[in-house]
C-alpha positions, 0 to 999 in steps of 0.5 A, a space after each residue: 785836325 788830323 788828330 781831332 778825327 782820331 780822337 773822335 772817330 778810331 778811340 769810340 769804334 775802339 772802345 765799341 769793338 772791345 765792348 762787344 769782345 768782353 760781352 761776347 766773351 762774358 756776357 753782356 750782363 758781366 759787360 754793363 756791370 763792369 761799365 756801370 762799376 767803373 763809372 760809379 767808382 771812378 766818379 767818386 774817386 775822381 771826386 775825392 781826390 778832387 776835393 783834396 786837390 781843391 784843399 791843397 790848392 787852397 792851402 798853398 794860395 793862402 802860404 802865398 804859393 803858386 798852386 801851378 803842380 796842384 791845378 795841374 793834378 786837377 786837371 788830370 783828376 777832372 780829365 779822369 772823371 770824364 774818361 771814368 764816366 764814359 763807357 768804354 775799356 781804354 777810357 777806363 784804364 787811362 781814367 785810372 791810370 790819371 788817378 794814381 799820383 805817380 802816374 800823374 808826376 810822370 805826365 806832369 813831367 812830361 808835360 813841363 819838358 814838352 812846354 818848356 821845349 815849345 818855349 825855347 822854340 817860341 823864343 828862339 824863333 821869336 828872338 826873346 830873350 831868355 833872361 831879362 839879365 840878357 836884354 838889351 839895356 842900350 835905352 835908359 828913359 828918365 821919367 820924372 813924375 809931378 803933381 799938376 794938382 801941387 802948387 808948391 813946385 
């Protein structure tokens, strides 16, 4: 909760406090340009690179892959045309930064060691077994599938 009010209450009067520097410092004209600028650009390069994800992920789910690294640069792509979109400086930085591929290994990586160590919290707390070799095998159950339909048995 605590997190949701941040993210919507000190990033947007960031964003305006910074707005209003640079066009106190460069005018509001350079201002609106910028932002104009880095929406337009941002949006089509967020769609470029969009399109090639979307082939990419296309390619590796007909090889019969799983595109699980390729959804996730979709997700930072989509991400970045948000950030791009709106006005802001920060938003404009982070939306860029996401555009660049060595960013977003760096992230994903970041994001695989955080949800696998989440997991290993889930299982330890859960007492999942982290393998099925470590399950328990004390119960074999024996099925034996007929045919009511066959008259031959």
């Amino acid at each position: 909760m605590l997190r949701l009010l941040l993210l919507f209450t000190v990033v947007p009067l960031t964003e305006l406090v910074l707005l209003l520097m640079l066009a106190d410092y460069a005018g509001w004209q350079f201002t609106v340009a910028l932002v104009l600028l880095t929406g337009i650009s941002g949006a089509a390069l967020a769609r470029w690179q969009g399109l090639r994800c979307l082939h990419r992920v296309q390619q590796q789910a007909v090889a019969g892959q799983i595109p699980a690294d390729s959804l996730m640069d979709g997700v930072m792509i989509l991400v970045a045309a948000v950030l791009l979109v709106t006005p802001g400086v920060l938003t404009d930085v982070v939306g860029f930064a996401l555009l660049v591929p060595p960013m977003r290994f760096l992230i994903k990586r970041g994001v695989r060691r955080y949800m696998e160590a989440r997991l290993r919290a889930f299982r330890q707390s859960a007492d999942v077994p982290s393998d099925f070799d470590d399950a328990p095998h004390d119960r074999v159950i024996d099925v034996r599938v007929t045919d009511s339909d066959d008259e031959s048995e």
